[in-house]
C-alpha positions in Angstrom: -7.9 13.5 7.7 -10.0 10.2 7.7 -9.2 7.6 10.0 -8.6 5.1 7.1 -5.6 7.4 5.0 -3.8 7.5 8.6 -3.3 3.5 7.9 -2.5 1.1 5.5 -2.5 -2.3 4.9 0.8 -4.4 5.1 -0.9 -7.8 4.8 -3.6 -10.5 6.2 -4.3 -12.8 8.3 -4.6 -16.9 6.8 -6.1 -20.0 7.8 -5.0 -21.5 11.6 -1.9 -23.3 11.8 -1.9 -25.9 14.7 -3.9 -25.8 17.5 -2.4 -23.3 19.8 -3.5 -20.2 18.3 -1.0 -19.8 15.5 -1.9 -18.4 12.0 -0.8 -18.0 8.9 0.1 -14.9 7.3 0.5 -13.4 4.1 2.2 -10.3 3.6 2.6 -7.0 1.4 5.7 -5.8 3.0 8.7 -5.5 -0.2 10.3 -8.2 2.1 8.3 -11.4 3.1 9.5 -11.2 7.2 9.1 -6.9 6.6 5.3 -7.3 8.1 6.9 -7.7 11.5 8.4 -5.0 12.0 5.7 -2.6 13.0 3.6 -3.6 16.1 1.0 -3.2 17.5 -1.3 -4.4 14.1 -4.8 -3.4 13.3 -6.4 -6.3 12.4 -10.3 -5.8 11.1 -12.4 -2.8 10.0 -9.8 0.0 11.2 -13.2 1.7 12.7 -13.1 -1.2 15.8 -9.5 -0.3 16.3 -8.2 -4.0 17.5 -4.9 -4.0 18.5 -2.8 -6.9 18.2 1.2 -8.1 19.1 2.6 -10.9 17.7 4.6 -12.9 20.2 6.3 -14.8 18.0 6.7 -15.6 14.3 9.0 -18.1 12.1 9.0 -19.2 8.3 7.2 -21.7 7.3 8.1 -23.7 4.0 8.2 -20.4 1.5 5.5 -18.3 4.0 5.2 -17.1 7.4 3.0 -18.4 10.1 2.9 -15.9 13.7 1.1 -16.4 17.2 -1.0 -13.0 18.1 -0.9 -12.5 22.0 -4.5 -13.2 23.1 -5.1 -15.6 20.4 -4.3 -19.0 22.0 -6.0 -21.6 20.3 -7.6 -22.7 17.3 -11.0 -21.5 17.8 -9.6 -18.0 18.4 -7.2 -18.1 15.1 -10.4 -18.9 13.1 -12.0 -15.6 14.8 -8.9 -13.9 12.9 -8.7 -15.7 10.2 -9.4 -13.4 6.7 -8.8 -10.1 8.8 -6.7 -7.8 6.8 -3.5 -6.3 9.2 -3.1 -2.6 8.9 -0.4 -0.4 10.5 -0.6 3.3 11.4 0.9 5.1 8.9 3.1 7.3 11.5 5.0 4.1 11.9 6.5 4.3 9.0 10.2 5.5 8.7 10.9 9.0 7.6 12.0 9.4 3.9 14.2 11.1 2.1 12.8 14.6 0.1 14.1 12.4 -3.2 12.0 9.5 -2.0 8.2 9.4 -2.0 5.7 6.4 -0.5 3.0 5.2 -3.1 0.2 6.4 -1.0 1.5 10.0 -0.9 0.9 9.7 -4.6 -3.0 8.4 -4.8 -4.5 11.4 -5.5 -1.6 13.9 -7.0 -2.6 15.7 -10.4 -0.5 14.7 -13.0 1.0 17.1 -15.4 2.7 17.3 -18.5 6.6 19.1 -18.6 5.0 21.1 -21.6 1.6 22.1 -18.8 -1.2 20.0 -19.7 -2.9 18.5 -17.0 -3.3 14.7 -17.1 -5.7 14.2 -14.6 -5.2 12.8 -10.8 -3.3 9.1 -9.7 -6.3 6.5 -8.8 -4.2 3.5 -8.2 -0.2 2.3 -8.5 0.7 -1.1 -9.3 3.7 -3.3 -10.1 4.4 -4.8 -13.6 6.9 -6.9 -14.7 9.4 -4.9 -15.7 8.1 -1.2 -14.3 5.6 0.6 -11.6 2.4 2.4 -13.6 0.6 5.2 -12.3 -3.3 5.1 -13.6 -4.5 8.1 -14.3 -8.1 9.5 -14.0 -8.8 11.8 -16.7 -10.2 15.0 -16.1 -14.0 15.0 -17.7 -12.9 17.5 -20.5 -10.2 15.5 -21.3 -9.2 17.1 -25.0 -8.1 13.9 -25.7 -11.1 11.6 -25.0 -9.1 9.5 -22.5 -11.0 8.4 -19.6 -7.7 7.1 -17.7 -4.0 6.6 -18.8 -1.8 4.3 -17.7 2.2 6.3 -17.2 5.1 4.3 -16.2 6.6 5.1 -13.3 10.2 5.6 -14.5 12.2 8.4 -13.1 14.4 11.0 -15.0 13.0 9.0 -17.9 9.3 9.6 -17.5 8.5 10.8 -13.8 10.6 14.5 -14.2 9.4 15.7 -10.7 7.7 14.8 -7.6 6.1 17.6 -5.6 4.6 16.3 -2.2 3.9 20.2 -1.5 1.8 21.0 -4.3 0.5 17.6 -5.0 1.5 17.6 -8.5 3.6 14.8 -10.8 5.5 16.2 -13.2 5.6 13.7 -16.1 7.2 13.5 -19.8 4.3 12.0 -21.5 2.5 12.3 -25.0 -1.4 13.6 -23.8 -2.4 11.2 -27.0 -1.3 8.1 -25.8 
């Protein structure tokens, strides 16, 4: 397994704030303060392996701003500044065999209840008013689709996940 699928991203690092080393800090987490709760962070190309702790953190009018240990002035937050934070994914909790992270499903083929294959997930992203899986066709698509876009609505859509096989088992019209 590649060095880069054993982390993810949770967020990045912003412009200085102050002058004694603090930063700004934008985050991915599903909650805005969730970013601290894995240390150490992996701040950089993941290849360097930079490890970094924050020492302390607060909210700052509707965002977050955090001082790194190490990082004690402004001349050393702008060395940071733009450097995405990434996490080893072994710190994440343990989930349930109903639940399933979003990177376990980059790469899954995706396969009709009625046995036709889809294709494999390239990407996930958040709409409005559902999660959609985008689907790579496979090059002999009989359909002519190059990708397809699925929403990611269980019982209704999404019939089964299978993190042993790799497959997403999906009620979906191949045509559309």
């Amino acid at each position: 397994m590649s060095l880069a699928s054993d982390t993810l991203v949770i967020g990045i690092i912003g412009a200085p704030y102050g002058v004694k080393g603090w930063v700004k800090i934008t985050s991915y987490t599903h909650d805005l303060d969730g970013v601290f709760a894995y240390t150490p962070w992996l701040l950089g190309q993941v290849q360097e392996g930079k490890e970094y702790v924050v020492d302390q953190w607060r909210t700052h009018n509707k965002g977050l701003v955090a001082k790194l240990v190490g990082v004690d002035n402004r001349d050393d937050a702008e060395g940071i500044k733009n450097l995405e934070i990434s996490i080893k994914a072994a710190m994440l909790p343990e989930l349930d065999d109903s639940d399933v992270y979003w990177r376990e499903l980059v790469g899954m083929q995706v396969v009709t209840d009625k046995g036709y294959n889809l294709g494999v997930i390239k990407e996930l992203f958040e709409t409005g008013a559902n999660d959609v899986l985008l689907v790579k066709a496979n090059l002999n698509d009989a359909f002519g689709q190059k990708e397809r876009m699925v929403p990611y609505l269980l019982d209704q859509v999404i019939k089964q996940v299978d993190r042993q096989a790799k497959t997403v088992t999906v009620d979906w019209d191949p045509a559309f």
